[in-house]
Each structure stands twice: as C-alpha cells, then as structure tokens.
C-alpha positions in Angstrom: -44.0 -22.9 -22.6 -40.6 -21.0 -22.5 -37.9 -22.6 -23.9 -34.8 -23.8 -21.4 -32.4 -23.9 -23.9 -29.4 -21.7 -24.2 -30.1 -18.4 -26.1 -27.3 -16.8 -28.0 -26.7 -13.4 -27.4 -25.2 -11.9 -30.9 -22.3 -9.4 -29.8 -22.5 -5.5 -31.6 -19.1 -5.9 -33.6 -17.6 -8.4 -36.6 -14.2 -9.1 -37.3 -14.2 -9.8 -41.3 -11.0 -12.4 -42.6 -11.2 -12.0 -46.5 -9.2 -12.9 -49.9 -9.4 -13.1 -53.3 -6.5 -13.7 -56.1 -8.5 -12.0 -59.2 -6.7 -9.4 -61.4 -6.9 -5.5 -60.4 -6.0 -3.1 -62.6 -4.5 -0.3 -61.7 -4.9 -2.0 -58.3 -3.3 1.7 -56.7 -5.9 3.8 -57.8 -8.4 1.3 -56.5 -6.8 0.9 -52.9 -7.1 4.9 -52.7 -11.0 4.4 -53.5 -11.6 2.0 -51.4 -9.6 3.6 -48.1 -11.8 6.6 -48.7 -14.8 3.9 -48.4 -13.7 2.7 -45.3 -13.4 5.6 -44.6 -16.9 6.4 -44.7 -18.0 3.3 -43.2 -15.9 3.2 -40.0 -14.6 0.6 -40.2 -11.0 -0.2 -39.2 -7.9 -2.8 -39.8 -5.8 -3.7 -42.7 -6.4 -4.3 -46.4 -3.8 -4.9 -49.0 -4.5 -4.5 -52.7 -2.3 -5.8 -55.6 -2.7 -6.4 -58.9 -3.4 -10.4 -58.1 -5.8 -9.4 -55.8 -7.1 -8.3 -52.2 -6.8 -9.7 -48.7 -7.8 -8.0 -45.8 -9.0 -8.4 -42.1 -11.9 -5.4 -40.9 -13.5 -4.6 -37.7 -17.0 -2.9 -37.1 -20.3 -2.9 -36.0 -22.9 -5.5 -37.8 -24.3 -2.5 -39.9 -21.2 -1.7 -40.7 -19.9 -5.6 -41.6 -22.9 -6.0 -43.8 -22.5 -2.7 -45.3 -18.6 -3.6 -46.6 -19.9 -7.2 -47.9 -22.6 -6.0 -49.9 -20.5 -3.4 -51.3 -17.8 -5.4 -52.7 -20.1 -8.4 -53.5 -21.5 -5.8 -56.4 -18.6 -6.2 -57.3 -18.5 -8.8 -60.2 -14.8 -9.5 -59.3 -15.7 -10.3 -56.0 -19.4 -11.5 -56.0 -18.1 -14.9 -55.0 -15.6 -14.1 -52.2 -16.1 -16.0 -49.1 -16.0 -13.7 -45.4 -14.8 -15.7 -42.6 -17.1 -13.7 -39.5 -16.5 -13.4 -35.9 -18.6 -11.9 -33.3 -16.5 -9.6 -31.2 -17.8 -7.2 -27.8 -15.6 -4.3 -29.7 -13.4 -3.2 -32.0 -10.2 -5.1 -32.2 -8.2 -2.9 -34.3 -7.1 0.7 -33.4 -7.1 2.1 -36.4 -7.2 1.5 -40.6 -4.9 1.1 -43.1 -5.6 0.4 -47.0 -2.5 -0.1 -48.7 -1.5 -1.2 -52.7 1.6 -3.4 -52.7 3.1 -5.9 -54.9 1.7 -9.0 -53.6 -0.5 -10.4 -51.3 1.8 -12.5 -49.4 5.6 -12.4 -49.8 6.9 -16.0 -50.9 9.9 -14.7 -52.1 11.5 -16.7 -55.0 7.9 -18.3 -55.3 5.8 -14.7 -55.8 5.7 -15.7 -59.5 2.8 -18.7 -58.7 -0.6 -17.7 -59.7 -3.0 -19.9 -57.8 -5.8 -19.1 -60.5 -3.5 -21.3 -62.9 -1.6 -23.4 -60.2 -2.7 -24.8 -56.3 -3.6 -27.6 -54.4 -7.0 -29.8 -54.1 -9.1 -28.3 -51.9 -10.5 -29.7 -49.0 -13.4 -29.1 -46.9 -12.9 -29.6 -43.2 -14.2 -32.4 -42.8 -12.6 -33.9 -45.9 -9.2 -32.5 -44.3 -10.1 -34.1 -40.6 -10.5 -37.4 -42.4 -7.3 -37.0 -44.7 -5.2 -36.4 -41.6 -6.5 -40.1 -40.1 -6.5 -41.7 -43.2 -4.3 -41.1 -45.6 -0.6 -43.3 -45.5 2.2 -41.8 -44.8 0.6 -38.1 -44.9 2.8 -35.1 -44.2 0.5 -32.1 -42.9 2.7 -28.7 -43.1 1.7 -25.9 -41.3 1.9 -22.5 -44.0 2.7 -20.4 -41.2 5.1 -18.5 -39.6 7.3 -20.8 -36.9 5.5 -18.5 -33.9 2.2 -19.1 -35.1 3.0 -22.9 -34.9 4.0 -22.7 -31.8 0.7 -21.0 -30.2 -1.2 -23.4 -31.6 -1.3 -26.4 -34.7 -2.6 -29.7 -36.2 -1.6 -32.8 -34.3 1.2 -34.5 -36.0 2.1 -31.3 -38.3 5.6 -30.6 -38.9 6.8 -26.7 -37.4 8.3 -24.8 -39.9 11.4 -23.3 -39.3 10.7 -19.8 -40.9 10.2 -16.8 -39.5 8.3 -15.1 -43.0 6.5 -16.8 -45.2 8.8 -15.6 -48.2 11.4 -18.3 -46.4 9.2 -21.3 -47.5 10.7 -22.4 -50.6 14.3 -22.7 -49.2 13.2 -24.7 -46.1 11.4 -26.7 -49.0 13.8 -28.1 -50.9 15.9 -28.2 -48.1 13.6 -30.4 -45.7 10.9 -32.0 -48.0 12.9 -33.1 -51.5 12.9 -36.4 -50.0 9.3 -37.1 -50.1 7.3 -36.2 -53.3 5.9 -39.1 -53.6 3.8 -38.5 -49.9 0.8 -36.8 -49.9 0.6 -33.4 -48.9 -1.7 -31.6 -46.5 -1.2 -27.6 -46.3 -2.8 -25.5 -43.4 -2.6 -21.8 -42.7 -4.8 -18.9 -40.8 -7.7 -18.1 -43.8 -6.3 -19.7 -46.6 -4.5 -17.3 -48.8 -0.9 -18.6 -48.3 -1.6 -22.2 -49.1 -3.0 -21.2 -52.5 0.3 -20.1 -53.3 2.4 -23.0 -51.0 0.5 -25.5 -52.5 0.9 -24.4 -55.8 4.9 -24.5 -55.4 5.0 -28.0 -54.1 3.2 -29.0 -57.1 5.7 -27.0 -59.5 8.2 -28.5 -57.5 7.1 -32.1 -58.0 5.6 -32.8 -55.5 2.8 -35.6 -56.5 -0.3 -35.2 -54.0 -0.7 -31.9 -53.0 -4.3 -30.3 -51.0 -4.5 -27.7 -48.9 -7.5 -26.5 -46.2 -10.5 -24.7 -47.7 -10.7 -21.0 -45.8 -8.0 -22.4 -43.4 -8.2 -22.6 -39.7 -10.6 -20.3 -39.5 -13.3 -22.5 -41.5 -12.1 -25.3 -39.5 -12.5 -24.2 -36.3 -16.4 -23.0 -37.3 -17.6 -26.2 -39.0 -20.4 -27.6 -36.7 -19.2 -31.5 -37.4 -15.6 -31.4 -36.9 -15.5 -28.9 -33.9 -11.6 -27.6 -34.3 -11.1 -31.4 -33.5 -7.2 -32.3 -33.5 -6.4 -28.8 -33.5 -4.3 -28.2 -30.0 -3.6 -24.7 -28.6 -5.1 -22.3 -30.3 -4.8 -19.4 -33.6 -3.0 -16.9 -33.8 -4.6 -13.9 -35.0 -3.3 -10.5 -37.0 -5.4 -8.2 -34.6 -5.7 -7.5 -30.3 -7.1 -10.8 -30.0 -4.0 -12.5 -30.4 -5.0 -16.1 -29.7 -8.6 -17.4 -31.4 -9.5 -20.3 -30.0 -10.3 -23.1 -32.7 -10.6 -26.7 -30.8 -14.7 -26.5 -29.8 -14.4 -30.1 -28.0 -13.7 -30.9 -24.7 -9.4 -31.7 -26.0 -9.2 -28.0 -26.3 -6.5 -26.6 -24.4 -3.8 -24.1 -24.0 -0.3 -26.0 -25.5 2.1 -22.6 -24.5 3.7 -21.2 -21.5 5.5 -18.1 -20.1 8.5 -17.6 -21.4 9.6 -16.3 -17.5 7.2 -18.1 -15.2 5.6 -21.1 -17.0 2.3 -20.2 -16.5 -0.8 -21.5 -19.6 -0.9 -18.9 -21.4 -1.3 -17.8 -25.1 -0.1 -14.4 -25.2 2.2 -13.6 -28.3 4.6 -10.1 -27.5 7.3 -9.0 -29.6 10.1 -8.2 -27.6 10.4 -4.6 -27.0 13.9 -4.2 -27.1 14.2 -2.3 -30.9 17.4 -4.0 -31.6 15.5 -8.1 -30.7 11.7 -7.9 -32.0 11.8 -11.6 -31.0 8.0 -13.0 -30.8 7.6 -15.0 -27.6 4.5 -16.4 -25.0 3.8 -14.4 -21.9 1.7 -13.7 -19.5 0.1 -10.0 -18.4 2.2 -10.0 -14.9 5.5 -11.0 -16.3 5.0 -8.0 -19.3 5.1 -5.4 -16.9 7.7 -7.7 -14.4 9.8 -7.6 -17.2 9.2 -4.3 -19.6 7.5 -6.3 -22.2 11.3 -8.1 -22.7 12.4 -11.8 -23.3 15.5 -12.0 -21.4 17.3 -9.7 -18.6 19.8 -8.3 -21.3 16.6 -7.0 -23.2 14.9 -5.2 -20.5 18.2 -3.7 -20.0 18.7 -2.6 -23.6 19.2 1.4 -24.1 16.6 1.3 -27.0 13.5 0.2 -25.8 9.4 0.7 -26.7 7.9 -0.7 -23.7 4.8 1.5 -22.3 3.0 0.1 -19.2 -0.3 -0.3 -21.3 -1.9 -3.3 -21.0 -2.9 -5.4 -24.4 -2.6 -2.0 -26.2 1.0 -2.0 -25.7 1.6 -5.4 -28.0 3.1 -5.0 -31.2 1.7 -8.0 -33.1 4.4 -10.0 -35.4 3.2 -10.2 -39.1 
C-alpha cells in the first residue's frame, strides 16, 4: 500500500550554529589549525576562537557537516557541544574565515564573567514557553542587538536599546535597577550571549535570573512548542537573513519597508559608508533606492551600493 503522507525531501547543504565557553590554550595557534581544517573540508563561514572558548556558524554539504562534528567531538573539550542544524538548498556563506580574538562576544565592562562559574538557570523550551505565561510579574529581555528585535521577538519582551552587545550593562543599570526582585527571562539567537547576560544580572543582584537553552534557534525546532509566541521572525549572521521560527499558524512577518511599507523581513545596512544604519527593505526599493535609507544617503559621495541582488547585503553583526 503506498503511503499518502508527506515525504521529506532532505536538502544537500547544513548550516551548523555552535558554542562552547571551555578554556583554549594557546587558542591562536589552534584557530590557525583549525582554518587549515576547514580548509580541507570545504566548508565555509565564520569561527572565532579565544581562550574562553569557540563559537562559530559553518556551511557545507551533509558529508561535509558530519565530517566537522565528528572531528571536534574527538575532541574531549568539545565531545559534549550541542550543533543547532539547518537544511539549506546551498551554501549561505561566500567564503571562510577562522579568526583568534579576545572573546567570544564583546560585553564590554562585563567581558570579565565566566559563565562556567557564573549564568542563569537554564530552560528548555518548553520550560521557557510555560515561564513566559506563568511566572508573575516576569520580565523577558531580548540579548540581542536592537535590529535583531525588531525583525522578529518574544511577545511581551522588552527591545533593547543597544546597538552591540558590549552596550548591555549600561542600558542595565540604567533601565532594570528597579526590578531585581522580578524574575528574569533572557533570550538570544543560539545561546552564547545569555550565558554571559545572565550571569551579569546575577552579579548585579538581580534575584531570579534563567535564560533559553540553545536560544531561538532550539526554540523554533522543538516539536511541542512550535516557535509558539515567537512573532516575526530570526535574524540570522549569514545570506539568509530572516529564519523563520513561529511553526504555527500565528506565524507572520511583524516588519515593513522602510520606503514603501511592504511585509517584508529584509535586514540591509545602509550603503552610504559614512551611515551603516541597519534597516527593513524590500528587493525593489534596494535597487529604487541604491541600497540607502533616506534620499540624503543615496545621494552621499561615498557609497558601496552594487546592483547585485542578496549578494550585495552587508549583514550587521
């Protein structure tokens, strides 16, 4: 009897999301290794090393995928490491980079916070779907960049006003010191920036402090929640740009175009060299406009627009 039933047809390339805080010694040595690994594999994207760890995001075939997570799984230092996997049609990075720098994520005056000693109760997504509905008086901060919010977020979360993550502690103690006695839900893309977020709250006093295991990313896979109460939709560090997250029928698109007001969840930075501003638009008004997000920026002497299509985005990080 053949089956009726929808049969899933696995697409030829992975997008790998990946972290670990772990100690690396001599962490530069090991980021020239492991470029000349990637090398060899084919893969491509970007992977930062530091001595707290490594965090990367990797494109390839499935041969290639499996290949990179059996290699570093050897690895006793990463044999537990979780890989947040998408299916992709291609690759969605044009090229590699494998870099050491001095820290994962930039939190500025909070750098110092070692979420091996210090962070946040995890929660599974479920856990976090059922803390945002029941918990009192629950304040869910989005760990991301104030762009980022806007594309897409968790009902009810507040917007950051940063444009870096290394802003966070100011707009801290400038917007939260009122309420560490509230409990505390943190959110971001995989997960790495909450470990140290969460961990700074905490430090800072606040009292009740979790943050989302493997971050959006986890959420919007888990078969039970579906990306429930996420609206819009996840920004992403690659030519996606926009992931969506939301698997139920609330999904939708929460942005428009900056110069028409058309649904859309395009992310451009503005191509006037001397603005960089990150704003929504759509395909047509790019080239209508030169990739800029007013008149006096399409009119500005230094410029970077090319009439390229996707290619031509320069994605905000």
């Amino acid at each position: 009897m053949k089956s009726s039933g929808f049969v899933h047809e696995p697409k030829p390339y992975r997008v790998l999301l990946y972290y670990k805080y772990v100690p690396l010694a001599q962490h530069s040595e090991y980021a020239a290794r492991h470029l000349k690994f990637c090398q060899a594999l084919g893969v491509r994207g970007r992977v930062l090393i530091a001595e707290e760890g490594i965090n990367g995001t990797l494109s390839g075939t499935i041969d290639q995928c499996e290949a990179y997570i059996n290699a570093l799984q050897m690895d006793p230092r990463f044999e537990d490491m979780v890989f947040k996997i998408d299916e992709v049609e291609k690759h969605v990075f044009g090229r590699l980079s494998v870099k050491p720098v001095a820290q994962l994520v930039n939190f500025g005056e909070g750098a110092a916070i070692d979420p091996n000693e210090l962070t946040g109760e995890y929660l599974n997504p479920i856990e976090f779907f059922q803390a945002m509905q029941d918990e009192k008086d629950v304040i869910i901060l989005d760990g991301r960049n104030d762009y980022e919010y806007d594309l897409g977020h968790f009902r009810g979360a507040i917007r950051p006003d940063v444009k870096s993550f290394r802003e966070f502690p100011r707009w801290i103690r400038k917007n939260l010191k009122d309420h560490k006695d509230k409990p505390i839900l943190t959110y971001c893309t995989g997960g790495i920036r909450c470990e140290k977020l969460s961990g700074y709250l905490i430090n800072e006093g606040f009292s009740k402090v979790s943050q989302l295991r493997g971050g959006i990313a986890s959420y919007g896979k888990d078969d039970v929640v579906q990306g429930r109460l996420f609206e819009g939709s996840m920004y992403v560090f690659d030519e996606r740009i926009a992931v969506r997250v939301n698997r139920t029928e609330d999904a939708s698109i929460i942005t428009k175009c900056l110069h028409c007001g058309a649904a859309v969840d395009r992310l451009l930075n503005c191509a006037n060299l001397e603005c960089h501003e990150v704003f929504v638009c759509c395909r047509n008004c790019e080239q209508k406009h030169r990739g800029a997000c007013s008149a006096e920026c399409e009119q500005a002497p230094k410029h970077s627009y090319k009439a390229a299509g996707d290619s031509s985005i320069s994605h905000a990080s």
